[in-house]
C-alpha positions in Angstrom: -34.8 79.1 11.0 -32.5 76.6 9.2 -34.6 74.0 7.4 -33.1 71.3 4.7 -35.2 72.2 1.3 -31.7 70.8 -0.6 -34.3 69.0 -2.7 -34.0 67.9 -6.6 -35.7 70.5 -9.5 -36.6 69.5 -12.9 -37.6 71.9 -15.8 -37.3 75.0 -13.2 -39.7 72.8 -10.5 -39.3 71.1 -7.8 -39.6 67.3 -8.6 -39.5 65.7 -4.9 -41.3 67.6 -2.1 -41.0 65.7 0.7 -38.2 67.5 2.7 -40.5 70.4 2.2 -43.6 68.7 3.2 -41.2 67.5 6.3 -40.5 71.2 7.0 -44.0 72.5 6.9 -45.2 71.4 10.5 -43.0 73.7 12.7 -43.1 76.5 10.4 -46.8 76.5 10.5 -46.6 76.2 14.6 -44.3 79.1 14.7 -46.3 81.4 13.0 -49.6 80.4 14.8 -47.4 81.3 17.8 -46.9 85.2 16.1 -43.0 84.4 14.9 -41.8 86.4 11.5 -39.7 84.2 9.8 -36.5 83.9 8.3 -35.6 80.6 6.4 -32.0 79.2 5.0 -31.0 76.2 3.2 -28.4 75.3 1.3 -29.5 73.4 -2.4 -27.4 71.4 -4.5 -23.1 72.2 -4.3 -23.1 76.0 -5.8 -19.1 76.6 -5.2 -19.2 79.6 -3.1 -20.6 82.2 -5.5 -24.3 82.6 -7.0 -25.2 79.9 -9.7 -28.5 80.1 -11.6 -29.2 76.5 -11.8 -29.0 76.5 -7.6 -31.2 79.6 -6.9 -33.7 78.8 -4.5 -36.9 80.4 -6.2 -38.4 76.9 -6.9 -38.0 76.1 -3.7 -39.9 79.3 -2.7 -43.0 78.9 -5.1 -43.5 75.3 -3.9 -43.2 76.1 -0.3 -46.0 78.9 -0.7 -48.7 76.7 -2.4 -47.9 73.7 0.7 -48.4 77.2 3.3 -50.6 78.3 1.6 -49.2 81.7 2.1 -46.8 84.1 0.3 -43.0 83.0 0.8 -40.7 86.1 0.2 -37.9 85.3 -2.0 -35.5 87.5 -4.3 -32.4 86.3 -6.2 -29.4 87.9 -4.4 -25.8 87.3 -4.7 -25.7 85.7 -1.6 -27.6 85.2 2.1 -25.0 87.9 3.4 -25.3 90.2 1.0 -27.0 94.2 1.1 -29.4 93.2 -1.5 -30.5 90.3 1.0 -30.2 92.1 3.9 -32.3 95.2 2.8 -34.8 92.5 1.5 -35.1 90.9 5.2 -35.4 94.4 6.9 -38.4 94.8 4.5 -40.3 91.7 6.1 -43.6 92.5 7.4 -44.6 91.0 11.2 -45.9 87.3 10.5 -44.4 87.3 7.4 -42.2 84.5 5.8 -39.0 85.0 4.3 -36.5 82.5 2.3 -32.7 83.6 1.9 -31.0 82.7 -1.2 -28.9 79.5 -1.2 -26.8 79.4 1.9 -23.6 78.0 -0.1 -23.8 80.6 -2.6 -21.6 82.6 -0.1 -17.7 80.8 0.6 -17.9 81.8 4.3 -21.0 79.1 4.8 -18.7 75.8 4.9 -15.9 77.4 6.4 -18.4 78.3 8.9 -16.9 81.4 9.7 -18.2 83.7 12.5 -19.0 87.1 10.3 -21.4 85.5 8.0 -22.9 84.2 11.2 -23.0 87.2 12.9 -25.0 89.0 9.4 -27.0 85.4 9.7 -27.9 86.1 13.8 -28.7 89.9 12.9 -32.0 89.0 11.0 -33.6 87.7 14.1 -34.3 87.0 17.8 -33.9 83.5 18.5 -32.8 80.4 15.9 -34.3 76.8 15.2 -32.5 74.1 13.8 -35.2 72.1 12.1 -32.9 70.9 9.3 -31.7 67.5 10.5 -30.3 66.3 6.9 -27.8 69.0 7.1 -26.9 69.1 11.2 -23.6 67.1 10.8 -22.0 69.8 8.6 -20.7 72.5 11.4 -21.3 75.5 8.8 -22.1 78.9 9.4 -26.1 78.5 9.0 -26.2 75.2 11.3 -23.9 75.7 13.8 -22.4 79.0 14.1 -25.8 81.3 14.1 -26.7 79.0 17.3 -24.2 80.2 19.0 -24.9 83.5 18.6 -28.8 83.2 19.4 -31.6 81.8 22.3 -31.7 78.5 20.2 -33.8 75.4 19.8 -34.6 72.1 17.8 -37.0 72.4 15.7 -40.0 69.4 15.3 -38.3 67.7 12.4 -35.2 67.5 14.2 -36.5 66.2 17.4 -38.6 63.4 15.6 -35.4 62.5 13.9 -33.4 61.6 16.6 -36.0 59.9 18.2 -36.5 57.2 15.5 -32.3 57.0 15.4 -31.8 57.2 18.7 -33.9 53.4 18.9 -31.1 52.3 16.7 -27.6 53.1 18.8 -29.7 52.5 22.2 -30.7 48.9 22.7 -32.4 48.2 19.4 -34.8 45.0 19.6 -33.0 42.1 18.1 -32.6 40.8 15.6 -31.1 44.0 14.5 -30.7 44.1 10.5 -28.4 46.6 8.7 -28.9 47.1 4.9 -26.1 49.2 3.4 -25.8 50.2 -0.4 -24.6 53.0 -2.5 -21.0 53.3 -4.4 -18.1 53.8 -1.8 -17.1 51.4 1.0 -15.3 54.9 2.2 -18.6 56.7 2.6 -20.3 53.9 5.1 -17.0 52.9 6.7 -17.3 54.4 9.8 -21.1 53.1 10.6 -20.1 49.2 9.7 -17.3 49.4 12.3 -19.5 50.7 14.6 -22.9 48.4 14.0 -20.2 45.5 13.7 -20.8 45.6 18.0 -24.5 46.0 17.5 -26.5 44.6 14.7 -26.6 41.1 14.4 -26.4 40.9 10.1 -25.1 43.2 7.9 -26.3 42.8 4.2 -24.5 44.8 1.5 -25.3 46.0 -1.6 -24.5 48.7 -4.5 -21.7 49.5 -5.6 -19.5 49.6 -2.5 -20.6 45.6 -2.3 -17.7 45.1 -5.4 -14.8 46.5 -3.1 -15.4 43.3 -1.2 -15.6 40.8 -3.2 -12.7 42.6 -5.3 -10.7 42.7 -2.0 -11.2 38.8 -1.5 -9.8 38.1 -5.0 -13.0 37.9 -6.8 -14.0 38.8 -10.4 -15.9 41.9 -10.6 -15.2 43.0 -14.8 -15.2 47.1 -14.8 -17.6 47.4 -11.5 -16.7 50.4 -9.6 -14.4 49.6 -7.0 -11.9 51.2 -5.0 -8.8 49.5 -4.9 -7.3 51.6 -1.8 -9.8 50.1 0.5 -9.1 46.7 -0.2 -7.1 46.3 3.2 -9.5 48.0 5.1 -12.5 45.6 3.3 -10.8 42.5 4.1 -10.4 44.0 8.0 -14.1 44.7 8.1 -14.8 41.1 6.9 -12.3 39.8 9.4 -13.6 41.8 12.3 -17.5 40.8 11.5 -16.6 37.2 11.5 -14.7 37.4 14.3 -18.0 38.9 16.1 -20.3 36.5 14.5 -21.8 38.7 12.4 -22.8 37.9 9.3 -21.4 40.7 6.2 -23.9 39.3 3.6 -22.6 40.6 -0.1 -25.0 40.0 -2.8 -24.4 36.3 -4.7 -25.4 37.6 -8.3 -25.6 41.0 -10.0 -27.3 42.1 -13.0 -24.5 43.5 -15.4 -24.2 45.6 -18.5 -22.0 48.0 -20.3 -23.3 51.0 -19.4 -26.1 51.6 -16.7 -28.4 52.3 -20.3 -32.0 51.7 -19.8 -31.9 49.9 -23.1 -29.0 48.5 -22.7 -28.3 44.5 -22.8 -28.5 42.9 -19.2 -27.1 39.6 -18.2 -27.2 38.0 -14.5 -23.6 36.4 -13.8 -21.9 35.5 -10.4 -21.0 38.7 -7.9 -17.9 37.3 -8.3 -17.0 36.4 -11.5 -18.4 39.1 -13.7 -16.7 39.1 -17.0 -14.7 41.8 -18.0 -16.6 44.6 -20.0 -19.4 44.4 -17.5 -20.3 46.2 -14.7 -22.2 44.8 -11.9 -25.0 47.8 -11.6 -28.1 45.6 -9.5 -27.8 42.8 -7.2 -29.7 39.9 -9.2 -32.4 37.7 -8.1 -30.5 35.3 -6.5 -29.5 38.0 -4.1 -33.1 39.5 -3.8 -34.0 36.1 -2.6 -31.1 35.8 0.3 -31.3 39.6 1.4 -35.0 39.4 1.8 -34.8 36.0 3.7 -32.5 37.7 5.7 -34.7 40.4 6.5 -37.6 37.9 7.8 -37.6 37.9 11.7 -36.1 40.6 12.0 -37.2 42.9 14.9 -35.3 46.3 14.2 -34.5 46.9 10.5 -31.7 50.1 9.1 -31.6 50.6 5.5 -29.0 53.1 4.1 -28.4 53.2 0.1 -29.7 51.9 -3.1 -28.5 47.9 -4.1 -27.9 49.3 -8.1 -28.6 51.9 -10.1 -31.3 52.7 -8.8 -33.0 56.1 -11.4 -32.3 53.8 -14.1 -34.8 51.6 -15.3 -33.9 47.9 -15.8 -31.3 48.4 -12.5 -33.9 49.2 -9.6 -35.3 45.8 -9.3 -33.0 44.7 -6.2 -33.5 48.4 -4.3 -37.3 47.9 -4.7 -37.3 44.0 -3.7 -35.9 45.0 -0.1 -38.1 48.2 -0.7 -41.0 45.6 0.0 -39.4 43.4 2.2 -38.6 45.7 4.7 -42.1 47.1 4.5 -43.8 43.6 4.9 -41.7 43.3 8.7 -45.0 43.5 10.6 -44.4 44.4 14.1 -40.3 45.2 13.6 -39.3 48.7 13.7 -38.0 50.3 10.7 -36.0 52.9 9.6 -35.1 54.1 6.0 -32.5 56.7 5.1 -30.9 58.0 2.2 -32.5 59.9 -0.5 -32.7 56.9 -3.2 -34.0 54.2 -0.5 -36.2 56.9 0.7 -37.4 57.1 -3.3 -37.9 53.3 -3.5 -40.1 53.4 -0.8 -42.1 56.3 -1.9 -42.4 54.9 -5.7 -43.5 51.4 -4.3 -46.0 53.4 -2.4 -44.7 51.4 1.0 -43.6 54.6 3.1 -46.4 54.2 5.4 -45.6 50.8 6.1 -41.6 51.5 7.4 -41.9 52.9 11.2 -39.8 55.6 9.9 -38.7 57.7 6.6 -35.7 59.8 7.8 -34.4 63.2 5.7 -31.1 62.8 6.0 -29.0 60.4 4.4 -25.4 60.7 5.5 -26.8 62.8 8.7 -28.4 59.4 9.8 -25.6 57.5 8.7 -22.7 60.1 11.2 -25.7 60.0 14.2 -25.8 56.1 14.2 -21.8 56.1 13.8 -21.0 59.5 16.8 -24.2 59.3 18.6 -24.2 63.3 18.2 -24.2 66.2 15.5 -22.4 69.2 15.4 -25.6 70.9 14.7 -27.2 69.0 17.8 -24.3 69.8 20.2 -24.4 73.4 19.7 -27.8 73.9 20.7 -27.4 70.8 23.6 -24.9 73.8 24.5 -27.0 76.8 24.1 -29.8 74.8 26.3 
């Protein structure tokens, strides 16, 4: 079973459950169903060989005390390797087992077919109940399917549910809130909700590329100056299909994104050199949440600063609360640091829907499909 437990650890604990929590219901119906169990996930980016700081036993004690059960774990070199595979071959029926860190073995990204082969030789049958991790065709998400009676697990199925009310006839008005640093990582979902949303209101980081790219001011925000064509094109195309790219007015600046450092509120687009813009400032807090009122269906992708520093998470919790106040509108939130601002703001159980996967969300919006949804489309 692959399951995404790529969650954050802290002093040797886990410090966010909730992909865990989100992985808990269909384990707990396959085993009152009889299943043994064998359960991967990658954590963190381990280069292809073990790496103490991404060993999985955290993961393993946590998930135990929310089964209330034993979770068999033991450091190996890899998911593929002898140690590991004499480990699984020890598994008593019922029992539930965790594989080291998928990516401590190379072959995992490069998806290639022996790893998947020792992967399909510790069971029966495969679920796919990791939806934060079924765009990356890899060796533990697409390749065991395809050697295996496979299926989609709960978590997965609820997922593309909720997105799938996004690329097929949302309710309008249909409100897109992008953030995060790169224009390059959220290109290809603004060209395609340029034909379906009816605003677009951006944020973070990637919001400086823009007003860079039109000639504005932006001091030493992070920018990058190779998109500049493509961010004047995107701003051309959405006003050429009256769409509304909304970029934040002000920004709350600073040196260094410090939580003591010294903060001042200047124009989005004429930041003074020595600053970085690191929040969007009040002024923009007012006009994206006005934005957001009347809205039927809402998306919201990506912090609008830094968000896990203090003194630069004001904007991401202002549309934290305005998206949770849409009574009646259906709302989605993705991406692990809007997922946070929902969850520190206590608001979760007010948005319609809390996905697990950030840039998963972001290529299933964008493709309509997953690699790690085709294949077992295929196997069905």
């Amino acid at each position: 079973m692959r399951l995404d437990l790529n969650v954050p650890l802290e002093d040797g604990r886990v410090a966010d459950d909730t992909r865990l929590r989100a992985s808990v219901p269909t384990v707990e119906e396959l085993l009152r169903r009889g299943a043994t169990l064998v359960l991967m996930s990658h954590l963190g980016r381990p280069k292809g060989a073990p790496d103490d700081a991404y060993r999985l036993g955290p993961v393993a004690a946590r998930l135990s005390e929310l089964l209330g059960r034993e979770v068999r774990y033991l450091a190996t070199p890899g998911p593929g390797s002898p140690e590991q595979q004499a480990f699984v071959a020890e598994a008593p029926p019922g029992s539930v087992t965790l594989l080291e860190n998928t990516r401590f073995d190379a072959r995992e990204t490069k998806n290639d077919p022996e790893l998947a082969r020792v992967l399909a030789g510790y069971a029966d049958a495969y679920v796919n109940d990791a939806f934060g991790s079924a765009h990356r065709a890899h060796a533990s998400t697409e390749g065991v399917a395809r050697l295996l009676p496979s299926a989609a697990g709960r978590l997965m199925l609820r997922e593309v549910e909720a997105l799938s009310r996004l690329v097929d006839g949302p309710e309008r008005p249909f409100v897109v809130v992008l953030g995060g640093a790169k224009v390059s990582d959220k290109l290809g979902v603004i060209e395609s909700l340029l034909d379906s949303a009816d605003a677009l209101l951006v944020g973070g980081a990637m919001a400086y590329t823009f007003v860079a790219a039109q000639g504005g001011e932006v001091g030493d925000s992070l920018v990058e100056e190779d998109m500049y064509d493509t961010a004047r094109d995107v701003l051309e195309r959405a006003a050429s299909a009256d769409v509304p790219l909304r970029l934040p007015p002000d920004s709350v600046c600073a040196r260094e994104p410090d939580p003591g450092a010294e903060r001042s509120v200047h124009p989005s687009d004429a930041i003074p050199a020595g600053l970085k813009g690191l929040d969007i400032g009040p002024a923009a807090r007012e006009a994206f949440a006005g934005a957001l009122q009347g809205a039927r269906t809402v998306f919201w992708n990506g912090p609008m600063g830094v968000f896990e520093v203090e003194g630069f998470d004001a904007g991401t919790l202002a549309v934290a609360r305005a998206v949770a106040s849409l009574a009646g509108a259906y709302t989605v939130v993705g991406g692990g640091d809007s997922v946070a601002a929902v969850n520190r703001a206590g608001l979760a159980d007010a948005v319609s829907h809390v996905s697990t996967g950030g840039g998963a969300s972001l290529e299933f919006i964008e493709n309509g499909d997953l690699p790690g949804l085709a294949v077992l489309r295929d196997d069905a």
